[in-house]
Backbone as ProteinMPNN parsed JSONL, in Angstrom:
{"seq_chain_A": "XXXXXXXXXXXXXXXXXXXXXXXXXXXXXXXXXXXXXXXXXXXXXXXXXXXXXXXXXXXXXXXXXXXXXXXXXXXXXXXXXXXXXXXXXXXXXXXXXXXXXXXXXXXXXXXXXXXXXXXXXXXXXXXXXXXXXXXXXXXXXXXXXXXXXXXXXXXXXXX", "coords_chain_A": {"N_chain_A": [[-14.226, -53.053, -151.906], [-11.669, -50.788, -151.312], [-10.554, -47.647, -149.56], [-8.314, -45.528, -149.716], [-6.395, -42.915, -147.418], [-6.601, -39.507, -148.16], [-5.477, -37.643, -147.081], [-2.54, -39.158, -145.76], [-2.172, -41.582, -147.333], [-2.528, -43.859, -146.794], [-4.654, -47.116, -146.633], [-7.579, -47.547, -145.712], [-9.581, -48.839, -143.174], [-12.551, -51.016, -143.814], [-15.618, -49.036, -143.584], [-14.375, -47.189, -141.782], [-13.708, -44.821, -143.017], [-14.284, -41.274, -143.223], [-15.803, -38.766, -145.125], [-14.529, -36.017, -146.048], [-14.156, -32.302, -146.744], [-11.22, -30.493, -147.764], [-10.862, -29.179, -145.644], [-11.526, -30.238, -143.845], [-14.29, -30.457, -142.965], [-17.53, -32.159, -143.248], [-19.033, -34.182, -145.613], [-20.433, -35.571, -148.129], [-19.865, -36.123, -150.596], [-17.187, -35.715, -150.534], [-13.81, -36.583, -150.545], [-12.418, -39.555, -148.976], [-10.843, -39.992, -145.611], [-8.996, -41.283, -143.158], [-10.267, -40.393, -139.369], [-8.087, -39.438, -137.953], [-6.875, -37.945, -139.249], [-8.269, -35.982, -140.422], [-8.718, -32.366, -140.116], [-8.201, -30.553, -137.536], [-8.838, -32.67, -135.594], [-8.552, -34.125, -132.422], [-6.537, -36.171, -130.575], [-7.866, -38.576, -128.454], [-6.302, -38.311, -124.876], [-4.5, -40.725, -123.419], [-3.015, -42.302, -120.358], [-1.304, -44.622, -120.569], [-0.961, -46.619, -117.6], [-3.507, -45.567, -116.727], [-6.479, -47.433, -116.185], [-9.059, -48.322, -118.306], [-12.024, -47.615, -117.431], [-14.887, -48.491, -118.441], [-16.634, -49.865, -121.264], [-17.635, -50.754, -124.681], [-19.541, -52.232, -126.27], [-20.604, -53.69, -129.082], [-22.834, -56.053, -130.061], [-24.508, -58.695, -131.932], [-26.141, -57.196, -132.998], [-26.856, -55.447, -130.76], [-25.921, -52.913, -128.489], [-23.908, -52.572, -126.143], [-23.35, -51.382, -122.946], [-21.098, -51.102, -120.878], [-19.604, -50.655, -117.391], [-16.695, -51.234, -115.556], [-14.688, -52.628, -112.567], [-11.924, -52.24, -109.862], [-10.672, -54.666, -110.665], [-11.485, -55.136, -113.327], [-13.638, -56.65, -113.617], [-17.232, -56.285, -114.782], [-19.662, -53.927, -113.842], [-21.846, -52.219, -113.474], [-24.103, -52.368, -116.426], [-25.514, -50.964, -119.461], [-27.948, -52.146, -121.581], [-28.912, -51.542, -125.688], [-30.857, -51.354, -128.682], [-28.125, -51.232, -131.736], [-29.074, -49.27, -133.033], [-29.319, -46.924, -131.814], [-27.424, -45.678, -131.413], [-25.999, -43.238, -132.491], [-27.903, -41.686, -131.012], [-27.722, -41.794, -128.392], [-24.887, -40.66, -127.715], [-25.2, -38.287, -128.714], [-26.983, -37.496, -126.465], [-25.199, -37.887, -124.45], [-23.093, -35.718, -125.026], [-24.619, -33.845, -124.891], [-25.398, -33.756, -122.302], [-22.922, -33.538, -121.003], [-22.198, -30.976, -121.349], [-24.133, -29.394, -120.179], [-26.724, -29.885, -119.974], [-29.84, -30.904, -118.007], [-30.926, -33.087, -118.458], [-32.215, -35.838, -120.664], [-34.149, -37.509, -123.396], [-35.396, -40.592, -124.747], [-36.75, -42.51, -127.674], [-37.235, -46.411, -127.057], [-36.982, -48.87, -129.227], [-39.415, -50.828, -128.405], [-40.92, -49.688, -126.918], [-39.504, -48.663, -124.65], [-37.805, -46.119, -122.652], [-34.692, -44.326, -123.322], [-32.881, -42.554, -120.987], [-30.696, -40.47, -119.814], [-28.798, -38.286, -117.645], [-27.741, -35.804, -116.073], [-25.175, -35.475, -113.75], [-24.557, -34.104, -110.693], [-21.875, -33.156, -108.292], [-21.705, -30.954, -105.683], [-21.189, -27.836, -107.08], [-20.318, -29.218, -108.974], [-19.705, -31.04, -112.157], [-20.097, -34.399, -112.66], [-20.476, -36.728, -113.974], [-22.698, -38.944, -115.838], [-25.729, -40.601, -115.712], [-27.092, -43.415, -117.384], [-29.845, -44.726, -117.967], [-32.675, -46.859, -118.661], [-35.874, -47.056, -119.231], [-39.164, -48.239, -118.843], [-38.448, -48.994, -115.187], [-39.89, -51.434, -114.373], [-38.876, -53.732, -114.491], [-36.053, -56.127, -114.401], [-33.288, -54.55, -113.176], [-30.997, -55.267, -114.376], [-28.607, -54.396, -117.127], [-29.951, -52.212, -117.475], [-29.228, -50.049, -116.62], [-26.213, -47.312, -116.209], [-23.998, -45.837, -115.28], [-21.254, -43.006, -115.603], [-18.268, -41.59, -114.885], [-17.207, -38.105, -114.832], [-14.376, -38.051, -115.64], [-14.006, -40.136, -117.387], [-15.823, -39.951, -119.461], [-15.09, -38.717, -121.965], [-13.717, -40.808, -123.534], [-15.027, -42.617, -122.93], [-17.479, -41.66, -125.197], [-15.211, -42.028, -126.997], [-15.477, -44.582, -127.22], [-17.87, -45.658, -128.272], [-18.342, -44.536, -130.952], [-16.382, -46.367, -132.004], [-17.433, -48.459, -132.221]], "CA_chain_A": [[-13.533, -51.889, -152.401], [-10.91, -50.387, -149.893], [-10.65, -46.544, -149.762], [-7.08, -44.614, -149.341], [-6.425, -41.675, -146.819], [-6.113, -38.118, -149.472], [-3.803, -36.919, -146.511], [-1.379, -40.224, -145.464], [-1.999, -42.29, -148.59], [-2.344, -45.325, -146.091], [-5.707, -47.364, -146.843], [-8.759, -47.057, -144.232], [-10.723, -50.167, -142.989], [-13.834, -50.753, -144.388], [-16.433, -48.783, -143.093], [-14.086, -46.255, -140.919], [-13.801, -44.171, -144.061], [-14.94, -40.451, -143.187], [-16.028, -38.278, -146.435], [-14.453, -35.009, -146.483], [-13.757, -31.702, -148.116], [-10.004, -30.248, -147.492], [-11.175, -27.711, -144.733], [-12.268, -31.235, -142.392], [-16.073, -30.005, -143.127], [-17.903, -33.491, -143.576], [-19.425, -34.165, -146.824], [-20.975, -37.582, -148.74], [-19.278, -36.007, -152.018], [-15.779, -35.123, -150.3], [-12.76, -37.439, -150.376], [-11.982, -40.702, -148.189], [-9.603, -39.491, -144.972], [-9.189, -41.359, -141.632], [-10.907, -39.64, -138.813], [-7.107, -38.646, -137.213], [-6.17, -37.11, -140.338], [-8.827, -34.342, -140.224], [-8.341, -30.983, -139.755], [-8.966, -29.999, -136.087], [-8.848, -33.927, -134.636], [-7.713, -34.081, -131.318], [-6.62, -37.669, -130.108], [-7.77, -38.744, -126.806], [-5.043, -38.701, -124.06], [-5.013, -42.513, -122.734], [-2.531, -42.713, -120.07], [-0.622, -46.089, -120.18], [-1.069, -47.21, -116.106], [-4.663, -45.644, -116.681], [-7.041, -48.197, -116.065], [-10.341, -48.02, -118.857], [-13.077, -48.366, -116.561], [-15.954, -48.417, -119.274], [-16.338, -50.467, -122.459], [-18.72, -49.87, -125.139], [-19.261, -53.502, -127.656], [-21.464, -54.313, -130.347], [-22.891, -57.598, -130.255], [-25.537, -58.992, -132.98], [-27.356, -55.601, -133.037], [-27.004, -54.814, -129.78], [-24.879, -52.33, -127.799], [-23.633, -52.885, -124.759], [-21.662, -50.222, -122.639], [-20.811, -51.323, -119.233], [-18.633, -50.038, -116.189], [-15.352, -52.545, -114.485], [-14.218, -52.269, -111.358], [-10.656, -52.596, -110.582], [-10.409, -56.045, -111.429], [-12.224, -55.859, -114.466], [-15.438, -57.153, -113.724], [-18.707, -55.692, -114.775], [-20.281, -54.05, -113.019], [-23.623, -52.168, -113.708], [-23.957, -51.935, -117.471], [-27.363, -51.201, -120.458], [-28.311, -52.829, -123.86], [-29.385, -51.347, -126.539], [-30.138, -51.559, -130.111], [-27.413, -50.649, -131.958], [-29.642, -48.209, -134.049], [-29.284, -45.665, -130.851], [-25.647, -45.404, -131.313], [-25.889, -42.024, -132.652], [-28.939, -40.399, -129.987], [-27.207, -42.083, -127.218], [-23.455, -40.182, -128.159], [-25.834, -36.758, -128.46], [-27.485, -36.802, -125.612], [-24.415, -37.754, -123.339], [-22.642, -34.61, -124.918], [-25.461, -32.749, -124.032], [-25.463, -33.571, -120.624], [-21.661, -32.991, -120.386], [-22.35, -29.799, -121.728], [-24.609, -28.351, -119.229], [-28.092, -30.165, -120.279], [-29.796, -31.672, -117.256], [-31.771, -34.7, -118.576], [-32.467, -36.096, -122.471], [-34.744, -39.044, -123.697], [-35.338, -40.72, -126.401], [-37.461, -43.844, -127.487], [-36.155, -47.471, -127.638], [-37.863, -49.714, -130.144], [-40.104, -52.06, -127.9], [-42.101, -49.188, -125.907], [-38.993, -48.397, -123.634], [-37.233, -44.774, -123.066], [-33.426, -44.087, -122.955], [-32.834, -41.658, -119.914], [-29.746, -39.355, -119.528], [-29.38, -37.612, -116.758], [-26.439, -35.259, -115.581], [-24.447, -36.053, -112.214], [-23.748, -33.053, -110.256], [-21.353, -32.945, -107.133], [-21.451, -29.781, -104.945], [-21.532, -27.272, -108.052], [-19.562, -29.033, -110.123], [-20.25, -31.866, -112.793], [-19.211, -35.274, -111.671], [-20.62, -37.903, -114.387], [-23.683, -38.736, -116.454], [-26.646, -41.59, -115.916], [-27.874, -43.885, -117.887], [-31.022, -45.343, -117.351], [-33.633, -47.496, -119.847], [-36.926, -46.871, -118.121], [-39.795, -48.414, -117.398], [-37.856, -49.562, -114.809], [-40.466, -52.154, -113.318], [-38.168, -54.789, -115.463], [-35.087, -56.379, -113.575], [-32.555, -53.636, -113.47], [-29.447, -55.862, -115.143], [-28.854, -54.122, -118.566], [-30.831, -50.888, -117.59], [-28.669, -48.647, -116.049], [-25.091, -47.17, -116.064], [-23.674, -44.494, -114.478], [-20.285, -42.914, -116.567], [-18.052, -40.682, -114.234], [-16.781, -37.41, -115.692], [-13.186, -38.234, -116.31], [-14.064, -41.158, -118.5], [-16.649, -39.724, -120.148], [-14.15, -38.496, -123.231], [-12.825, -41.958, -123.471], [-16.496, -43.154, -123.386], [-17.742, -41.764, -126.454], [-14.897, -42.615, -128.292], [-15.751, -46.241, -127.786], [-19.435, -45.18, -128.686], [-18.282, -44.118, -132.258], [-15.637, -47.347, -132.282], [-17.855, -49.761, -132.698]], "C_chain_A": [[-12.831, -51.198, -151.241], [-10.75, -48.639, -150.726], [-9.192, -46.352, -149.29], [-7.606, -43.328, -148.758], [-5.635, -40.806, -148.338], [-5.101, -37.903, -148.852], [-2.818, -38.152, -146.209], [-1.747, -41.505, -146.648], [-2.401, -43.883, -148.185], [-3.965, -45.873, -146.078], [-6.298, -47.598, -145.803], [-9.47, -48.447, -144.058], [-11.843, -50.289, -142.949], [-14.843, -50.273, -143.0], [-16.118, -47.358, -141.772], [-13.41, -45.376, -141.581], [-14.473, -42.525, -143.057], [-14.774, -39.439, -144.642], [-15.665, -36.615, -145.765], [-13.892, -34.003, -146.852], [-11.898, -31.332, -147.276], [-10.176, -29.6, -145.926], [-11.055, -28.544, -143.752], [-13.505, -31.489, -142.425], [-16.259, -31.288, -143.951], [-18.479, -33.138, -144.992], [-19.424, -35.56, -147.839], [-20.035, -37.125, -150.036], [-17.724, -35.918, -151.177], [-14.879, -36.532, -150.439], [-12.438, -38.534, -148.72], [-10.745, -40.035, -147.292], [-10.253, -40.553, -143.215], [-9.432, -40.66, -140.61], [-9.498, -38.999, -138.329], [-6.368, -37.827, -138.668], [-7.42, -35.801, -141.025], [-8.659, -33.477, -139.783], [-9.166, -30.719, -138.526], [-9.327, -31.145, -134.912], [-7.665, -33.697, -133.936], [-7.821, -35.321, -130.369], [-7.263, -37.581, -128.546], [-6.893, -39.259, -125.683], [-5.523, -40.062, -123.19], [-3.829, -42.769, -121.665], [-2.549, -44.615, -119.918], [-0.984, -47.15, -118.924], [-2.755, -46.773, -116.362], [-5.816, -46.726, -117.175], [-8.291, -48.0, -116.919], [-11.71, -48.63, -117.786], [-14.897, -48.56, -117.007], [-15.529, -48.952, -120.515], [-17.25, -50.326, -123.134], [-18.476, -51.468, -126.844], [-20.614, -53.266, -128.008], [-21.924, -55.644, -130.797], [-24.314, -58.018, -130.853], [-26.807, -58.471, -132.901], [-27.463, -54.893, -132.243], [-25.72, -53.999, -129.356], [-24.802, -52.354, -126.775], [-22.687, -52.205, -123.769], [-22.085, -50.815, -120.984], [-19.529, -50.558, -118.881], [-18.066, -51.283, -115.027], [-15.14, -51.192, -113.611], [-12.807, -52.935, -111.633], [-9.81, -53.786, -110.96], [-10.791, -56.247, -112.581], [-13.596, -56.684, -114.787], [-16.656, -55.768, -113.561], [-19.408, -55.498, -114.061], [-21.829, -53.395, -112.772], [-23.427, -51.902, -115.494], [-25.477, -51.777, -118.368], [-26.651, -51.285, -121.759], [-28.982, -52.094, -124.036], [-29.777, -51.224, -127.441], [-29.096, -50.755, -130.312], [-27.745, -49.34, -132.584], [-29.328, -46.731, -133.329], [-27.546, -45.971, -130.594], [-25.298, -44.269, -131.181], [-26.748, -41.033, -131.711], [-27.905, -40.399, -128.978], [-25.272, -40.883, -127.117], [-24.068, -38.736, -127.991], [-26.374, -36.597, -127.548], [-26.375, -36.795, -124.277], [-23.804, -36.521, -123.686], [-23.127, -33.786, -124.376], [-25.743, -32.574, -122.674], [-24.025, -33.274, -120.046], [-21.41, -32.011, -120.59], [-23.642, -28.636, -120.703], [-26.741, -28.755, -119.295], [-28.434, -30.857, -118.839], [-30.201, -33.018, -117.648], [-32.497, -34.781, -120.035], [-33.413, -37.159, -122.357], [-34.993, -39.509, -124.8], [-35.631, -42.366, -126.493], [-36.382, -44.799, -128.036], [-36.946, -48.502, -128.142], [-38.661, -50.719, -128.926], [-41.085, -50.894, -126.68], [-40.784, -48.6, -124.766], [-38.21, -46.693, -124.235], [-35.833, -44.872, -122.757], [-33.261, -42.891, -122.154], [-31.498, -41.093, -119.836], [-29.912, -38.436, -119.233], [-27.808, -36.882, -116.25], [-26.379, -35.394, -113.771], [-24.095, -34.578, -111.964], [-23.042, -32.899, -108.634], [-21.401, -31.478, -106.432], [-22.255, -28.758, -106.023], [-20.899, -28.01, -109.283], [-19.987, -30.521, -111.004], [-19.46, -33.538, -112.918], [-19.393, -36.711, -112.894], [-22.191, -37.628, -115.519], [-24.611, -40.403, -116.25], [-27.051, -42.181, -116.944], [-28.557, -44.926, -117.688], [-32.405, -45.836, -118.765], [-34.863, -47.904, -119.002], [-38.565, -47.175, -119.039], [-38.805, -48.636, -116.287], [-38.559, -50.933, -114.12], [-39.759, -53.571, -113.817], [-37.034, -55.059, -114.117], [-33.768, -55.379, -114.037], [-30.842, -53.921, -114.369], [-29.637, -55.198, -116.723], [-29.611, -52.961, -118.572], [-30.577, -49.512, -117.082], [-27.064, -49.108, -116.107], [-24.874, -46.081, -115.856], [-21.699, -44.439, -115.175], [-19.534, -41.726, -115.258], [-17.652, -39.667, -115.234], [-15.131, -37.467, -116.729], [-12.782, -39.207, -117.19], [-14.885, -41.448, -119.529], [-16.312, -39.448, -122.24], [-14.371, -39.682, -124.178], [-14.543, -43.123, -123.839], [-17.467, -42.757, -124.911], [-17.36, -41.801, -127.683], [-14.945, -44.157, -129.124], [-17.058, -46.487, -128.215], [-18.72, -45.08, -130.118], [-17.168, -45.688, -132.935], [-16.195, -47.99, -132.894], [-18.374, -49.959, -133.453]], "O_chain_A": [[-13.471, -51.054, -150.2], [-10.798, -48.399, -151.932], [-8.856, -47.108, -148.378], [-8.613, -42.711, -149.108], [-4.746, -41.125, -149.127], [-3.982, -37.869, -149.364], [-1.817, -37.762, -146.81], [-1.19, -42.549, -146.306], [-2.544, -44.83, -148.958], [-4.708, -45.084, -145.493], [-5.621, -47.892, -144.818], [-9.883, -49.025, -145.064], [-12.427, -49.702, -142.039], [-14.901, -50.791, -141.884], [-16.958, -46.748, -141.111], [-12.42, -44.938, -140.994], [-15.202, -42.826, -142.112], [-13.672, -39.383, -145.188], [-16.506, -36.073, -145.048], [-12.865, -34.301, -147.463], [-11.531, -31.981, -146.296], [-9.223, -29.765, -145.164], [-10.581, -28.103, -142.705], [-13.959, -32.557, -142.015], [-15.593, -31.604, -144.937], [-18.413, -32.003, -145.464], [-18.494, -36.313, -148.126], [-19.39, -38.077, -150.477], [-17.024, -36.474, -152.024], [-15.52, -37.583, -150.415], [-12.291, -38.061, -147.593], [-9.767, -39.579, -147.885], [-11.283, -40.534, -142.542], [-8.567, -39.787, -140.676], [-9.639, -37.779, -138.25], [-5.296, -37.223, -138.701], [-7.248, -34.982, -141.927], [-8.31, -33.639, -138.614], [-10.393, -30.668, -138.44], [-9.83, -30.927, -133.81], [-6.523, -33.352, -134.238], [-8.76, -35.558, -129.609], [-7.117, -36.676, -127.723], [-6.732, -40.469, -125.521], [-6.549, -40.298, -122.551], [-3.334, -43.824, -122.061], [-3.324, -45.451, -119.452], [-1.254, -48.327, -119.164], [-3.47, -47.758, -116.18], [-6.055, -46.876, -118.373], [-9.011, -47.282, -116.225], [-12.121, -49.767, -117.555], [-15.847, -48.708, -116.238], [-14.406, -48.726, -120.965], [-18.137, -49.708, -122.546], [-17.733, -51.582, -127.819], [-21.518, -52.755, -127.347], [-21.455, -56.24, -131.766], [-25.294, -57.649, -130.206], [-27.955, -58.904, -132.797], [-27.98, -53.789, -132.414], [-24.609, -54.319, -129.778], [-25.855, -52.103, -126.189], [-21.473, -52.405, -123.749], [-23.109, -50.851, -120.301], [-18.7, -50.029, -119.622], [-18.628, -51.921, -114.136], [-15.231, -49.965, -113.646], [-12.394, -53.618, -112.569], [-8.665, -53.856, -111.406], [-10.597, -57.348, -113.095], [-14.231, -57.106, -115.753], [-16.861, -54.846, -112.771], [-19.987, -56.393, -113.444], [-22.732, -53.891, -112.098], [-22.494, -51.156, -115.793], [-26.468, -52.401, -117.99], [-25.708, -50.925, -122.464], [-29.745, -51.659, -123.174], [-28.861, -50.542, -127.902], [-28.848, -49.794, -129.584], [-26.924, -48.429, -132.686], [-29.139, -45.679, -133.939], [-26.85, -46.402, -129.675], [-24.564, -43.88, -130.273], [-26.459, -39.842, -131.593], [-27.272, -39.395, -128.653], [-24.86, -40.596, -125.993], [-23.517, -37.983, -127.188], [-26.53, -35.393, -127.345], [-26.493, -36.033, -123.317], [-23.794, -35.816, -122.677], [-22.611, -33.015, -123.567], [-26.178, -31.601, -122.059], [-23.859, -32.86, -118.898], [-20.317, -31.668, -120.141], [-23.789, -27.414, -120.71], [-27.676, -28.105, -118.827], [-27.469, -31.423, -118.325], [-29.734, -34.005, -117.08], [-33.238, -33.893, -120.456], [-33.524, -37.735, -121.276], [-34.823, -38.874, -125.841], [-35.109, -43.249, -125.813], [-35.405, -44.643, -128.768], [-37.671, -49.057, -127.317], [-37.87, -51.636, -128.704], [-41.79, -51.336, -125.772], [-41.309, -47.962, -123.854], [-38.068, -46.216, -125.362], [-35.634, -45.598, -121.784], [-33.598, -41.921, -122.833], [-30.989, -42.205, -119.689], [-30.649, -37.599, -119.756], [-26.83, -37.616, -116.111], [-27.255, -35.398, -112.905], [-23.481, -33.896, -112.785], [-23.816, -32.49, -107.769], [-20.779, -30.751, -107.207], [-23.483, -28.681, -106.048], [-20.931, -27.529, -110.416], [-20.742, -31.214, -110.322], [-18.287, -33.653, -113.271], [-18.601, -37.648, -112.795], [-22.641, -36.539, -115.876], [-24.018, -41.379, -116.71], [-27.533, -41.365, -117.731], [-28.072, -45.983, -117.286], [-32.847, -45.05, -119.603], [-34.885, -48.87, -118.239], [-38.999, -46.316, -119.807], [-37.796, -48.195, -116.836], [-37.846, -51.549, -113.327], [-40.302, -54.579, -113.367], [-37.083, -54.412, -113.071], [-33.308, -55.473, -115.175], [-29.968, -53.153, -114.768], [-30.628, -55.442, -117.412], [-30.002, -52.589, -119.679], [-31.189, -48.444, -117.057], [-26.574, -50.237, -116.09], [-25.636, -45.215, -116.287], [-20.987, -45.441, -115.232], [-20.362, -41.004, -114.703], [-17.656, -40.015, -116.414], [-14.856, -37.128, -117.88], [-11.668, -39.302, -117.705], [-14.943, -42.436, -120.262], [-16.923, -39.783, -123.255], [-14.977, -39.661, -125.249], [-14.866, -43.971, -124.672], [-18.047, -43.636, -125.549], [-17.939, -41.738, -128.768], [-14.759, -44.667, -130.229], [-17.336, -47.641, -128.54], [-18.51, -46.271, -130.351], [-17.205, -46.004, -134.125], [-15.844, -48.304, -134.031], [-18.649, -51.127, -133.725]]}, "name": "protein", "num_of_chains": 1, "seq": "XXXXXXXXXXXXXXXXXXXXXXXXXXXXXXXXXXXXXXXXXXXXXXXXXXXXXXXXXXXXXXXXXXXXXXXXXXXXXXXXXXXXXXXXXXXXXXXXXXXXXXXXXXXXXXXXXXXXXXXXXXXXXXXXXXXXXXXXXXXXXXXXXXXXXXXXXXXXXXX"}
């Protein structure tokens, strides 16, 4: 069953449907509208020459957000189920918002760690860390700077 945008008439791809009322205000009863055709969406500026230096996939349950260098290779990145799609997206706001440090369990006994970066006074990035750590550290940490942090949890909600 394919859903049409109420505001651009143009049909939505399954599953990137958002439900709601005229106002923008979400809602399971409200009307089918693509997320840029809500009231109060504000795209994310992507310069062209700007290089994405964080990626954020979905691969058979898992999530996977790593950090390239400027060639494009990987370079520290963490798995996770996909189920922590939605903690993981709340607790980085919260740390770009002034929180110092979040957690939050990960199915097998392990914790998800977010941790705010601070330069001098000012706020430089955000950690992430999947702790015990006595494990081999590939897949258990990533570190997000601040100016790609935006850009980072829109590929968090992408996938």
């Amino acid at each position: 069953m394919s859903f049409y945008c109420v505001a651009c008439k143009r049909e939505i791809a399954a599953g990137a449907e958002v439900m709601s009322r005229a106002d923008g205000s979400r809602d399971a009863n409200g009307e089918p509208r693509h997320v840029s055709c809500l009231v109060g969406f504000v795209a994310v500026r992507h310069d062209e020459g700007q290089v994405a230096r964080t990626s954020v996939t979905a691969i058979g349950g898992r999530l996977v957000c790593s950090r390239h260098d400027e060639a494009g290779i990987i370079g520290d990145f963490i798995e996770l189920p996909a189920s922590l799609k939605q903690p993981l997206m709340a607790m980085v706001a919260e740390a770009a918002h002034g929180k110092e440090q979040a957690d939050f369990p990960v199915p097998g006994g392990d914790r998800l760690v977010v941790s705010r970066l601070t330069q001098g006074r000012g706020f430089s990035g955000v950690v992430l860390e999947r702790t015990p750590l006595g494990f081999p550290l590939e897949g258990r940490h990533l570190q997000v700077a601040d100016d790609e942090l935006e850009l980072f949890i829109v590929q968090c909600r992408a996938v």
